[in-house]
N, C-alpha and C positions, 0 to 999 in steps of 0.2 A: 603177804604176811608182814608183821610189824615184829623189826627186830633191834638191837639193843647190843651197843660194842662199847663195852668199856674201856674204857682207858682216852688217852690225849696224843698220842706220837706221834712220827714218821708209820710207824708200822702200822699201826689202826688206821691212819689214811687210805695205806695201801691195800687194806682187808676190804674197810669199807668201800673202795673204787670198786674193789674186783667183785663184792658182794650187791653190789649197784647193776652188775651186770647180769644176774640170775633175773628170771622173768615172774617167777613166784617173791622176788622183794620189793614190796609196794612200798615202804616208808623205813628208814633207818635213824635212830635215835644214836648220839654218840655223848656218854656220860664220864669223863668232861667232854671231850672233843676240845679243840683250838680253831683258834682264828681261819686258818687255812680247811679243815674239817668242815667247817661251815657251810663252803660250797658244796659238799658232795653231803648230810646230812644235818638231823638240828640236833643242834648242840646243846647241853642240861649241863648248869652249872651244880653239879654234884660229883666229888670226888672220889676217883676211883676206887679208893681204900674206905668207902662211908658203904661199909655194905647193909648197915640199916634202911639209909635212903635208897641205896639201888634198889634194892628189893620194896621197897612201898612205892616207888618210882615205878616198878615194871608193873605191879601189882595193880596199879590207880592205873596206870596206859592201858593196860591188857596185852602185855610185850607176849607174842607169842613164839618168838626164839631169843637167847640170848649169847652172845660172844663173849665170853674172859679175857684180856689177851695179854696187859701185864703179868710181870711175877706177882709182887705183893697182896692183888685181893683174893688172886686162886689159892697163896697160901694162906691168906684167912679165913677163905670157905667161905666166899664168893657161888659158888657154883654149887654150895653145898644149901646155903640158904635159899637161894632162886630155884630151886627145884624141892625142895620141901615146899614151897607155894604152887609146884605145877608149872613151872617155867623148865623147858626142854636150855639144855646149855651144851657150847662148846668151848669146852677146860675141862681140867682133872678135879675130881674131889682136892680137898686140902691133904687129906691123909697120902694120896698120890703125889700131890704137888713138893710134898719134901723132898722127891730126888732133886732137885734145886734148892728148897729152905735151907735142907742142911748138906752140908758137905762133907759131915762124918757120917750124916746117913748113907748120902749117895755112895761115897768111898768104902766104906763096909759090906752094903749089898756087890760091889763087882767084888771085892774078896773071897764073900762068901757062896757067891756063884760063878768064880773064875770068868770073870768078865775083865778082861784085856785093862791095864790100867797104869801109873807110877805107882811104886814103891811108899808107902806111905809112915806118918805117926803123927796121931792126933793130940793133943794137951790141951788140957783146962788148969792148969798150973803153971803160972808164966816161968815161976825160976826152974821149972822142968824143960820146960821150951827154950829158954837162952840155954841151958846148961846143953841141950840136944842138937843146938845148931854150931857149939865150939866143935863140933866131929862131926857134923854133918856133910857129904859131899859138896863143895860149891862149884858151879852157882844150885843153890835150891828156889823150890817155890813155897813161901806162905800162904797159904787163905783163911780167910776168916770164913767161921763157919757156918754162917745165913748171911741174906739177902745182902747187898752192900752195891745195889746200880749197875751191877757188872762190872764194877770197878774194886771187889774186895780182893785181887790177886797181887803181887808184890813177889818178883823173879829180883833175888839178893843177888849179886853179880859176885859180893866178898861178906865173911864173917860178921864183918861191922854191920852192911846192910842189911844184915840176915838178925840180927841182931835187934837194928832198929826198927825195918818191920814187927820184929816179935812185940817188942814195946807200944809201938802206933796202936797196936790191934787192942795189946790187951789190958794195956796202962792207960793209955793215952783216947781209947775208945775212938778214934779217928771213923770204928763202920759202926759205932754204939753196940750195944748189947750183942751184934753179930760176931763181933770179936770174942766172945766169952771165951769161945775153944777155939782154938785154930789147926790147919792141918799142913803139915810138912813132909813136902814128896820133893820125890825124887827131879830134877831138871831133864824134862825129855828134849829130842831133837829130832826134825823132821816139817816136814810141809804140815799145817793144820788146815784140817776140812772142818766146813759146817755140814749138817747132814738136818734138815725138819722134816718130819716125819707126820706121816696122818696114823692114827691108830686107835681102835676101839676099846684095846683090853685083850684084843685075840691075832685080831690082824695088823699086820705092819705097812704103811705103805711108803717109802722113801721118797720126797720131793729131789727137784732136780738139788744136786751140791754146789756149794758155793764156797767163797772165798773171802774172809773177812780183812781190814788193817784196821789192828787195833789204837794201834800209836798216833799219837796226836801230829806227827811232822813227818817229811818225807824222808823214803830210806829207813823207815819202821823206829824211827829215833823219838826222842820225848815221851811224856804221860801217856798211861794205858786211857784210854777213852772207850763211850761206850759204841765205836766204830765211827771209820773216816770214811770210810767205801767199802762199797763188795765187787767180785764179780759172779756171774754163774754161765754154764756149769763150771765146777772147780777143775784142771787139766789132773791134777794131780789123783784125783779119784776113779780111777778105772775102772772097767768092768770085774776083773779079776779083784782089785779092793773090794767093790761094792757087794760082792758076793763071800768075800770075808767078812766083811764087818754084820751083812746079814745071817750069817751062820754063828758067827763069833760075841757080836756085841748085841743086834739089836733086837730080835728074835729071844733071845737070852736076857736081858734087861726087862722086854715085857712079862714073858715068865713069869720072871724071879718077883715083879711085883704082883703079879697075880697070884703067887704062890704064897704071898704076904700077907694076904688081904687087902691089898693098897690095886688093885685094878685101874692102871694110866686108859683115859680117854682124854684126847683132843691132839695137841701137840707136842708131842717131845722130841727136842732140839738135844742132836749128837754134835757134843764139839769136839772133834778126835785130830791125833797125832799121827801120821806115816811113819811110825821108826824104822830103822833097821829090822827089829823083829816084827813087825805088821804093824796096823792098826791101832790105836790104843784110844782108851777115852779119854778125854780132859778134864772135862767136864757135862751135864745132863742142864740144858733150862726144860722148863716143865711147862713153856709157850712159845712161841714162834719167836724170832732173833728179831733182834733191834739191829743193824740195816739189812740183815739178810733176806727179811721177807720180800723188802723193797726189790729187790733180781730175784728171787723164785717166784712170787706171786704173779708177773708181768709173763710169764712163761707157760704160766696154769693157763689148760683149752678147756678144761672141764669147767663146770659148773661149781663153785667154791661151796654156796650153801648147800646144793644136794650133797658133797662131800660132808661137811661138817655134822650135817644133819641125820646120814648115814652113822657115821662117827657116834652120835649120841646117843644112838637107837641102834649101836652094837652091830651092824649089817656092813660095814664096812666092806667088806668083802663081795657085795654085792656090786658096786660101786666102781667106774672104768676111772682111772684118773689119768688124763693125761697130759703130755705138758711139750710144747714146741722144743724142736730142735735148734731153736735162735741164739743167741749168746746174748747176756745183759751186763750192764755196769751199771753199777750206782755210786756219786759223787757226792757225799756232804758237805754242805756249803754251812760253813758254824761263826760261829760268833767269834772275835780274834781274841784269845787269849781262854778260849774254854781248851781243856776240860778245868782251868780254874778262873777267874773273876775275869770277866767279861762285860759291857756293857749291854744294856736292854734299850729298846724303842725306838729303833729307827726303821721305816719304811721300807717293805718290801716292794721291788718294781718289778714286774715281773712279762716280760715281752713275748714274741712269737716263738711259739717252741713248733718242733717239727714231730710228722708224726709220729715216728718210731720212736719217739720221745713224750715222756711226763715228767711230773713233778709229784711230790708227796710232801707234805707240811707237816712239821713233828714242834717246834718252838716257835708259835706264834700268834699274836693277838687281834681281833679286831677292835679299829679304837677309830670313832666318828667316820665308819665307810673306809678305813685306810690297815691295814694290814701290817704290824710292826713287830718285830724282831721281838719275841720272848722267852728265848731258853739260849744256849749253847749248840747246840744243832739244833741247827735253823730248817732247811730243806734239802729233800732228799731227790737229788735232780736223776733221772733213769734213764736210758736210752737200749733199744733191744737190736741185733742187726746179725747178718748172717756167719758174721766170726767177731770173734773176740776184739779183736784189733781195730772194726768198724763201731763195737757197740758201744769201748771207751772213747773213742774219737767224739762220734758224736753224745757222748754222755758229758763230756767236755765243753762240746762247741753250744747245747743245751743249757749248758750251765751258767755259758758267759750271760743269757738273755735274762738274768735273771740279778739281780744287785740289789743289794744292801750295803750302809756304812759299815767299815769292820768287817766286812765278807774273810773270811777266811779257807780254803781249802788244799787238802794233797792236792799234790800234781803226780805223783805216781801209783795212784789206786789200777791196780790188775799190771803193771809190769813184770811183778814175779809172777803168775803167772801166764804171760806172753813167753817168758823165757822158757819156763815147762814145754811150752806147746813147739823150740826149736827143735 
């Protein structure tokens, strides 16, 4: 079969490896794709968000599945256009895909179906929102309330900061038109799980959990980034959790949008909080995690497209997914000075990697046969092993074979969790 993965990243690298591996995928098209992409499918200079061209694009191929896997085209209905012409996809309608677009969406549905959550207040009146943060608990969290890179959140630590967020968002437009409204909750605390999930609309199926660092520097300090590393499985998610959150949040979320009319198929990504009183949500993406898929997907035994494909044709449940008992880590190697101005174009070199080990390309170009540095996270180096402790090691020692000028990375991706596991 001939299939169709949109988008350019780390994570669509890692779809497409793992979708290379099905015996029913004879040729994969990646629309962009990068530099590093290249190797493992051909790459279509067409932009993810050009859902005109994707869709005449698949239509001239004869694409006979297609992948969504950013945020932005699923919320422009991406997956709504390609199946009005008879392309099978895996994404959410648009209409679904708003538990990510908007953040007063998503935050009012867990209200109004008691789904686990902070404390909230939404505003689309900025001197509502400064006036609401002089008596706000601190520290609070801002967001702005659509798309913003995964980077529209802002933890005020004091009044002032809380303050100047409000401003950034809705004066100053720093996430454009997603600031219009913003939403102010409450400051949780607790260990945060990733949770990506397969689901039809009816059935749930939870991928292994993992463990994100969002923070640019080590010790979880500096800029929110859109992730330094992961690890999986996350220690802090137990059996006992996972059986709350499936009762409590995620079983209850599909529901609730089913009861909407908004029916979630494909991937919906739980980013939840351990409090004191259980489980709580964070946040909902409406497509698999930017670096999370990179450690859950090396874990996947099953077959990725019969899952997706099941997924789109609602049988989910027919469907065994299963996923190794190994531990994985993932190491982003970024550009030095992202998540803000950074240099581009320098030569990726890239040496013997071992086996328990790969690599995943998310910012980079080919240019004359040479493979050069094009985004801010640059490569997503993986290594899988039978504990925790061996699979950061060598996700490390992976990492070194692998250079750019400006290489930049943590050095303590999965420490906090190492400590869990004493």
């Amino acid at each position: 079969m001939k299939l169709m993965v949109v988008g350019g990243g780390g994570r669509e690298h890692a779809i497409i490896k793992k979708l290379k591996e099905s015996k029913k995928v004879e040729k994969i098209y990646a629309l962009p794709g990068n530099g590093g992409i290249a190797r493992d499918a051909e790459c279509v200079n067409i932009a993810a968000t050009d859902i005109p061209k994707i869709v005449d694009f698949a239509e001239k191929t004869k694409i006979d599945f297609a992948v969504v896997a950013p945020d932005d085209p699923l919320v422009l209905g991406a997956v709504d256009a390609l199946e009005d012409i008879g392309i099978p996809c895996f994404g959410p309608h648009a209409n679904a895909a708003i538990i990510e677009g908007s953040k007063v969406f998503s935050k009012n549905l867990m209200k109004s179906f008691d789904i686990p959550t902070a404390k909230y207040e939404v505003f689309d009146d900025m001197k509502k929102a400064l006036e609401y943060v002089k008596t706000a608990p601190i520290p609070t969290v801002i967001k702005a309330d659509g798309l913003a890179l995964g980077k529209g959140v802002i933890i005020a630590e004091t009044r002032e900061d809380a303050e100047k967020a409000v401003r950034s968002m809705m004066e100053d437009k720093i996430f454009g038109e997603s600031g219009s409204k913003v939403v102010i909750e409450e400051f949780l605390t607790g260990p945060e799980v990733s949770v990506l999930s397969f689901t039809d609309g009816k059935t749930v199926i939870p991928m292994i959990s993992s463990m994100d660092h969002k923070r640019a520097l080590d010790g979880d300090k500096g800029l929110n980034t859109g992730g330094m590393g992961t690890v999986a499985p996350n220690p802090y998610y137990t059996d006992e959790v996972a059986k709350e959150c499936m009762e409590k949040i995620f079983l209850p979320t599909i529901n609730a949008m089913s009861s909407l009319g908004r029916p979630f198929k494909g991937c919906l990504y739980f980013g939840l909080m351990i409090t004191a009183d259980g489980p709580k949500v964070i946040e909902y993406n409406c497509r698999f995690g930017d670096p999370e898929t990179q450690v859950v997907l090396p874990l996947l035994e099953s077959d990725l497209f019969e899952i997706m494909q099941a997924t789109a044709e609602g049988r989910l449940s027919e469907i065994e997914v299963k996923f190794s008992k190994k531990n994985a880590c993932c190491v982003v190697l970024a550009s030095n000075g992202y998540p803000k101005a950074y240099e581009k174009g320098f030569e990726i070199k890239i040496g013997e990697i071992a086996d328990n080990a790969d690599f995943y390309i998310a910012g980079a170009k080919l240019e004359n046969g040479k493979l050069l540095t094009n985004g801010g996270r640059v490569l997503n180096v993986v290594a899988k092993a039978d504990t925790l402790e061996e699979a950061i090691k060598d996700a490390y020692k992976a990492s070194e074979n692998i250079t750019f000028e400006n290489a930049y990375c943590r050095k303590d991706i999965g420490q906090r969790a190492l400590k869990a596991l004493v």
